[in-house]
C-alpha positions in Angstrom: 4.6 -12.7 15.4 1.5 -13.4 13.6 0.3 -10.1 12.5 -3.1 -9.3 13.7 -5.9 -9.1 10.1 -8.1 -6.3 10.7 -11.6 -6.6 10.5 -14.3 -6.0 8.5 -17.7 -6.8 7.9 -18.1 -9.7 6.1 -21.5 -11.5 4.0 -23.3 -14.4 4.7 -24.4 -16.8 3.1 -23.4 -18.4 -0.2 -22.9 -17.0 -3.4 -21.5 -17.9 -6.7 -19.5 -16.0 -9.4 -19.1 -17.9 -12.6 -17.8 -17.2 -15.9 -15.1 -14.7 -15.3 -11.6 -15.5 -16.2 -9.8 -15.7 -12.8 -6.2 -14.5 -12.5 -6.2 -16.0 -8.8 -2.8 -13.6 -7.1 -0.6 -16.7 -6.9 1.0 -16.5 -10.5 -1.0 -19.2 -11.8 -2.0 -18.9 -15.4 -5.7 -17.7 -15.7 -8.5 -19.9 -15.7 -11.2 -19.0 -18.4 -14.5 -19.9 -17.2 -13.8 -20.0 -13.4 -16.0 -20.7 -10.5 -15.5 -19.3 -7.0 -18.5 -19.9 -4.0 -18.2 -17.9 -1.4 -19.8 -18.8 2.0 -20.3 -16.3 4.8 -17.3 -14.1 2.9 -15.1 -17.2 2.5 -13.6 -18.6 -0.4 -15.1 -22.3 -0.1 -14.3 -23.3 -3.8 -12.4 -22.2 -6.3 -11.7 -23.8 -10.1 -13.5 -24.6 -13.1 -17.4 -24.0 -12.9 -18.9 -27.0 -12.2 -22.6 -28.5 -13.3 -25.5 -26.7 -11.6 -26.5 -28.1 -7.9 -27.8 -27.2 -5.0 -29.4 -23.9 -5.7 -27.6 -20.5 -4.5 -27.3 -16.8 -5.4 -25.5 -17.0 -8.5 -24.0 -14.1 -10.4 -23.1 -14.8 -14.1 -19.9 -12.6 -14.9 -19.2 -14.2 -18.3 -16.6 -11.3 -20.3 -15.2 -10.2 -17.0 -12.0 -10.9 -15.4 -11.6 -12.1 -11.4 -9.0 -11.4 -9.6 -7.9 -10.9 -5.6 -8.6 -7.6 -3.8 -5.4 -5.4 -4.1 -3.2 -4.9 -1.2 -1.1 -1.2 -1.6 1.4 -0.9 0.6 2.2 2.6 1.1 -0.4 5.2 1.4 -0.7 8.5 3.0 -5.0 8.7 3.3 -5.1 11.6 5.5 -3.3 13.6 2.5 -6.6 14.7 1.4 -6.7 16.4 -2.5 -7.2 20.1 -1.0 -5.0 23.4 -1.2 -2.9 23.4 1.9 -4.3 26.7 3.4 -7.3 25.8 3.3 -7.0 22.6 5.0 -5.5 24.7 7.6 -8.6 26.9 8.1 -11.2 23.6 8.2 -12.7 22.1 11.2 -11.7 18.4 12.7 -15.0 17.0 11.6 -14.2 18.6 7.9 -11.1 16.6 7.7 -12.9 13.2 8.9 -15.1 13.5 6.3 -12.6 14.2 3.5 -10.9 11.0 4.8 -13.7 9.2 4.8 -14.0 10.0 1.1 -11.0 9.1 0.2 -11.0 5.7 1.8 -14.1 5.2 -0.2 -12.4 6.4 -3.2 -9.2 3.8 -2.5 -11.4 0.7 -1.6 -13.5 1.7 -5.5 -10.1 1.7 -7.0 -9.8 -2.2 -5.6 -7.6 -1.4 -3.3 -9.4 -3.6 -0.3 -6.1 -3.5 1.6 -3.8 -1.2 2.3 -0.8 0.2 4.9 -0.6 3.7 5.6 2.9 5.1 6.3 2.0 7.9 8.4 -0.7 10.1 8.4 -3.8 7.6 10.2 -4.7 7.3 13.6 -6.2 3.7 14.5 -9.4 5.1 14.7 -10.0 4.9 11.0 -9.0 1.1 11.2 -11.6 0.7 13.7 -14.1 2.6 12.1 -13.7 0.4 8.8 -14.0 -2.7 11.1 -17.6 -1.9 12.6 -18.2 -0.4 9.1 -19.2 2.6 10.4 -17.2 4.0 7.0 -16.3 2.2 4.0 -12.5 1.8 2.8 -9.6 -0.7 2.7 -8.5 -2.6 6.2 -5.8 -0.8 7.2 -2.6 -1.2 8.7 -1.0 1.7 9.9 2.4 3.4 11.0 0.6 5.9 12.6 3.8 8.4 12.2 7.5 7.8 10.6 10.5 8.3 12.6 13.7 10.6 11.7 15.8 13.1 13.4 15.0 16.4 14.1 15.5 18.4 10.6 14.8 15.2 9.0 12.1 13.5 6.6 9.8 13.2 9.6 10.3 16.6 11.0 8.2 19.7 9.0 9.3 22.1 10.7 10.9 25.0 9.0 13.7 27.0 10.3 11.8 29.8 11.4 10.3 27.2 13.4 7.0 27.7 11.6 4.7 24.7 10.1 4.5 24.6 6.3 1.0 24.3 5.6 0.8 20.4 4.1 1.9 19.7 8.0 -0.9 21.5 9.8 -4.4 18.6 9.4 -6.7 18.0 11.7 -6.0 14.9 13.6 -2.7 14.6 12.2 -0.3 11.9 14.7 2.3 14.0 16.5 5.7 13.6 14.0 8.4 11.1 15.9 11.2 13.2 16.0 14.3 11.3 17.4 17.4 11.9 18.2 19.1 9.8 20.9 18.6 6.3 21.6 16.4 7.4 25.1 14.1 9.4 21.9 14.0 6.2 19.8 12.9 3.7 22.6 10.2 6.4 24.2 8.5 6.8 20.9 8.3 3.8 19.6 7.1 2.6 22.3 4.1 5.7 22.3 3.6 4.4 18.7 2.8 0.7 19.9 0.8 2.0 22.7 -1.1 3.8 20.2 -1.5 0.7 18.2 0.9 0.9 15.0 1.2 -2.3 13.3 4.3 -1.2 11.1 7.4 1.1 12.4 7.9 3.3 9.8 11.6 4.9 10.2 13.6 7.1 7.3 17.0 6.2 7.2 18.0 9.0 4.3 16.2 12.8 3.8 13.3 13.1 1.8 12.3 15.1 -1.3 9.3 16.5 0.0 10.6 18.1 3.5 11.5 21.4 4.6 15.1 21.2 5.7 16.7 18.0 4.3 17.8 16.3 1.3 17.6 12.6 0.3 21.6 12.1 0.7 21.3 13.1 4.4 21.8 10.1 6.8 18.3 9.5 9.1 17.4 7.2 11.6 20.8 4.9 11.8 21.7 1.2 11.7 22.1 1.1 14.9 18.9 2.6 16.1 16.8 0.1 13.4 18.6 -2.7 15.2 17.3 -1.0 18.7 13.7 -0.5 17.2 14.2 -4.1 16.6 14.8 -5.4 19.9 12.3 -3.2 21.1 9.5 -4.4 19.2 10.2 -8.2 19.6 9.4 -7.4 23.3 5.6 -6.2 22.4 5.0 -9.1 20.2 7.0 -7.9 17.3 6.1 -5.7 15.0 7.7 -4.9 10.8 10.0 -2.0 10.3 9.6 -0.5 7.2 12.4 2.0 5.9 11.8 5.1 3.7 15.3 5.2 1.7 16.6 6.7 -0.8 20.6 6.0 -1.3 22.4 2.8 -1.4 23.9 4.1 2.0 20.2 4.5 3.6 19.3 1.2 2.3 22.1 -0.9 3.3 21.5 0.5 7.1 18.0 -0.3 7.4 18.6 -3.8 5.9 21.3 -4.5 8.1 19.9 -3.1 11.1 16.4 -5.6 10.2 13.8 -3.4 7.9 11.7 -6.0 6.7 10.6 -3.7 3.8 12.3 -0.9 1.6 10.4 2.3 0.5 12.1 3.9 -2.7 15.1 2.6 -3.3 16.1 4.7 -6.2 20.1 4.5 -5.8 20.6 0.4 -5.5 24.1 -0.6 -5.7 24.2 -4.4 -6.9 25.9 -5.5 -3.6 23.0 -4.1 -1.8 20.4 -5.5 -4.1 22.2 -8.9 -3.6 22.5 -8.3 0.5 18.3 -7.9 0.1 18.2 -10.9 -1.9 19.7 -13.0 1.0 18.0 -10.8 3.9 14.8 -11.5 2.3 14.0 -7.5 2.4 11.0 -6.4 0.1 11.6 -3.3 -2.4 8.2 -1.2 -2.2 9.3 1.1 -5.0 6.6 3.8 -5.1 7.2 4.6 -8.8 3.7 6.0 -9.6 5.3 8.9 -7.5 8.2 8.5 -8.8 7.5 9.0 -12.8 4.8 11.6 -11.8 5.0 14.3 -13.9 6.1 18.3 -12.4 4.5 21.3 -13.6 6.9 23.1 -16.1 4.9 26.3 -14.9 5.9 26.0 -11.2 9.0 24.2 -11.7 12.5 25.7 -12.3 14.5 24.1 -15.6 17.2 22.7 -12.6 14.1 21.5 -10.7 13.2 19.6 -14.0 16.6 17.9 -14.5 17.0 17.3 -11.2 13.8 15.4 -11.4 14.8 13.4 -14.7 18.0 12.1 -13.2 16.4 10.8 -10.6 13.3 9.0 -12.5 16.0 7.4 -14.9 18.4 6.3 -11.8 15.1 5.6 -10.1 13.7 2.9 -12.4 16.9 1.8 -13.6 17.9 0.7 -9.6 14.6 -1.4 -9.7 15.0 -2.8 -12.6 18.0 -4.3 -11.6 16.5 -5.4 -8.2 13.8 -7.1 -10.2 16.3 -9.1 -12.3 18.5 -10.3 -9.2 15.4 -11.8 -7.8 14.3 -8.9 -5.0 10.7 -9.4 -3.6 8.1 -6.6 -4.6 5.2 -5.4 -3.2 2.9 -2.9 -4.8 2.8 0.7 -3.2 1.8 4.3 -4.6 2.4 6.6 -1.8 -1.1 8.0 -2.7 -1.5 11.3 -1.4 1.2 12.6 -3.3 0.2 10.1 -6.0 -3.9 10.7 -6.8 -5.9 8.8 -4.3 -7.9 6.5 -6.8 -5.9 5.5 -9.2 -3.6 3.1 -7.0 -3.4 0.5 -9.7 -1.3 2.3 -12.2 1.2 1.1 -10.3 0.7 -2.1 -12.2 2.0 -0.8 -15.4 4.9 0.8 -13.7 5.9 -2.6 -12.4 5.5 -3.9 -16.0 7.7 -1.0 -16.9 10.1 -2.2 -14.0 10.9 -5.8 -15.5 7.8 -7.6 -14.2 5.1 -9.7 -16.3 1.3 -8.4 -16.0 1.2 -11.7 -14.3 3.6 -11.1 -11.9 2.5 -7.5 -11.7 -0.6 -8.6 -10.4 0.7 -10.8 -7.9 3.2 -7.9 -6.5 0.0 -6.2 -5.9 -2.2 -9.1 -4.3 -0.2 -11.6 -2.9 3.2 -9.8 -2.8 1.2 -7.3 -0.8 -0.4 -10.0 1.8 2.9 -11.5 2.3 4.9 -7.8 3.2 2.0 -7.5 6.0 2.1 -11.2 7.6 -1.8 -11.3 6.1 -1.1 -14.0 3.2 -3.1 -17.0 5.2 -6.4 -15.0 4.7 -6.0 -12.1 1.7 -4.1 -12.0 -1.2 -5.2 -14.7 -3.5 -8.3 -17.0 -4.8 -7.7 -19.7 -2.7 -10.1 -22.0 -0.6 -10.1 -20.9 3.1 -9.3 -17.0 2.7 -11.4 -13.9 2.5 -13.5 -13.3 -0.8 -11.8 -10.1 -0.7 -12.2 -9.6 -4.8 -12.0 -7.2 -7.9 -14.1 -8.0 -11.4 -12.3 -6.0 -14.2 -14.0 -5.2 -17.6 -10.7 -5.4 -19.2 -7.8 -7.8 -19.1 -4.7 -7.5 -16.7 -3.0 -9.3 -18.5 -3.3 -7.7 -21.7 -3.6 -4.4 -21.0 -2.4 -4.0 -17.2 -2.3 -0.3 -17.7 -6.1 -0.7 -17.7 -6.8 -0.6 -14.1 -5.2 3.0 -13.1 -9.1 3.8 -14.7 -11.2 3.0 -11.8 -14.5 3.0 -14.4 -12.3 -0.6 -15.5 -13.3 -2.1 -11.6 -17.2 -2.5 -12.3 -17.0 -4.4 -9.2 -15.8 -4.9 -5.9 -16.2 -7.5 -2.8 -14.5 -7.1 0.6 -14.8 -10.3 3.1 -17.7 -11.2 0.2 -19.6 -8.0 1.1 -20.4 -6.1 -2.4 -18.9 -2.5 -1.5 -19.3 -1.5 -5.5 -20.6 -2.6 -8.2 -21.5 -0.6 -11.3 -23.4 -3.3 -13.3 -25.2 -4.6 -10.9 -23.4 -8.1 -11.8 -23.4 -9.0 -8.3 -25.8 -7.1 -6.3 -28.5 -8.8 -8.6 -27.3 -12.3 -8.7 -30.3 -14.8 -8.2 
């Protein structure tokens, strides 16, 4: 399947950046004094800036660094930054809003990108596409699957709804239990149009009445979601896991794509190395750090045992060779600060330069999307990030959003702080 690029509105006309230093997403070293023309949002040349010619819209960014729009591969953007309850007491349109802001708030950040891994309806997706809001082109899972009890299911055993799990416009959760469950609900979630089946093969952290060791959706039901989705045109699965048992089942059963992964065993890490499976690792969630107010001394350890066997399990995937794509799980990371995941992949074993590429091109690759985003090439979108600092020096340097002074979506200008662009002539 060639997976469907969703839209946005695009420039037109040509314009010229020239001057920046241009890390281009592909792991190429970076190229001082770049050039990149743009035509109707197009790359249509990209190298060394060439003698003045025909006259265009040019926009000097001399001291600046150039690089690809960001692709972040997990996000929750419906988990909007307000107290539970009172989420539960606002109205639809309240929600929307709030959304809205935080799509803003993501696509600022340079994310231009990014796959939401339950949460979004496809109603945001086509709002950003007739640019009736402003935020990152989405793909979406629409809702995760898992048994009932399990990662996917919020319900408590009172049979009450904690309050994170009561939003406005939320997707209906995909509870499953039988294999007649699986096939009926994935098949809803296509209908709806999900570009991604999301399934969680372990428990969560997060979730009422489960814990990560608990087995979810099954090996053979990914194999089944499989089957089903090659009939609709095929579609990803993606798995949240996080044991060596949950991962080995979803890779088996054809998860193109690993959420987590805290607990790798090196067979496993070696059976994704020849399976081709991606390792989303999610560790600015990971390494956040708990309140020592609200959060028992067990809590605590608990927590610290799992960071250390957390990054330790991908920095070993990282040696063997394991694909990575940059992904936050914003929502319960702060929405906004998406590319401090940078420095934890730094932290993880990769270069900055590499780093970057997890997040660009890495990104466009886990979503089918890398013949149009994803790098500074001739022929793709002018999807694009100017940075006051450099990556490659200090990578940590983008988690600051104030370090983005500008961004460009499909060569649209969507922010820019300097007026770099905006006033190019």
């Amino acid at each position: 399947m060639v997976a469907r690029l969703p839209l946005t509105p695009h420039a037109e006309g040509v314009l010229r950046l020239v001057g920046a230093t241009l890390v281009d997403g592909t792991g190429a070293p970076p190229l001082p004094d770049a050039e990149v023309e743009l035509r109707d949002g197009v790359v249509a040349y990209v190298g060394p800036r060439r003698p003045e010619g025909t006259p265009a819209p040019t926009a000097d960014l001399s001291g600046t660094f150039l690089l690809p729009g960001f692709v972040d591969a997990h996000v929750h953007l419906s988990m909007v930054p307000a107290p539970p309850e009172e989420q539960r007491g606002r109205f639809p349109e309240e929600h929307v809003l709030e959304v809205a802001e935080v799509l803003r708030t993501t696509l600022h950040a340079g994310v231009t990108t990014a796959r939401d891994l339950d949460g979004l309806t496809p109603g945001y997706r086509q709002a950003i596409a007739r640019g009736t809001v402003s935020g990152p082109r989405l793909h979406l899972a629409v809702a995760m699957l898992s048994p009932t009890g399990g990662h996917a299911d919020p319900v408590r055993p009172n049979g009450s709804l904690p309050a994170w799990a009561v939003r406005p416009g939320m997707p209906e959760s995909g509870v499953v239990d039988t294999d007649e469950d699986v096939v009926r609900t994935v098949r809803r979630l296509l209908r709806t149009g999900a570009d991604v089946v999301k399934v969680s093969t372990s428990g969560g952290v997060g979730s009422p009445t489960d814990d990560p060791d608990d087995v979810g959706v099954t090996e053979d039901q990914v194999r089944l979601i499989g089957r089903l989705v090659a009939e609709r045109g095929g579609r990803p699965i993606t798995a949240h896991a996080l044991t060596d048992a949950a991962v080995r089942a979803a890779v088996l059963g054809g998860a193109a794509s690993i959420e987590h992964g805290y607990d790798l065993r090196d067979d496993t890490i070696a059976l994704m190395v020849d399976r081709g499976t991606v390792l989303v690792p999610t560790l600015s969630t990971l390494l956040r750090t708990l309140d020592p107010s609200t959060t028992t001394p067990e809590r605590l350890r608990e927590r610290t045992a799992l960071q250390d066997r957390g990054v330790d399990s991908v920095r070993r995937a990282v040696a063997a060779g394991v694909a990575v794509a940059l992904g936050t799980d914003a929502g319960v990371h702060p929405h906004g600060r998406n590319l401090a995941e940078l420095g934890r992949l730094v932290q993880a074993g990769l270069t900055p330069l590499a780093a970057v590429s997890a997040g660009t091109l890495g990104g466009a690759r886990l979503l089918g999307l890398e013949d149009r985003l994803g790098s500074v090439e001739q022929g793709k979108l002018g999807d694009l990030v100017v940075a006051s600092r450099d990556p490659l020096v200090d990578v940590g340097s983008l988690a600051d959003a104030r370090t983005v002074r500008a961004v460009l979506q499909a060569g649209r200008v969507v922010k820019d702080l300097d007026g770099l662009v905006t006033t190019a002539s």
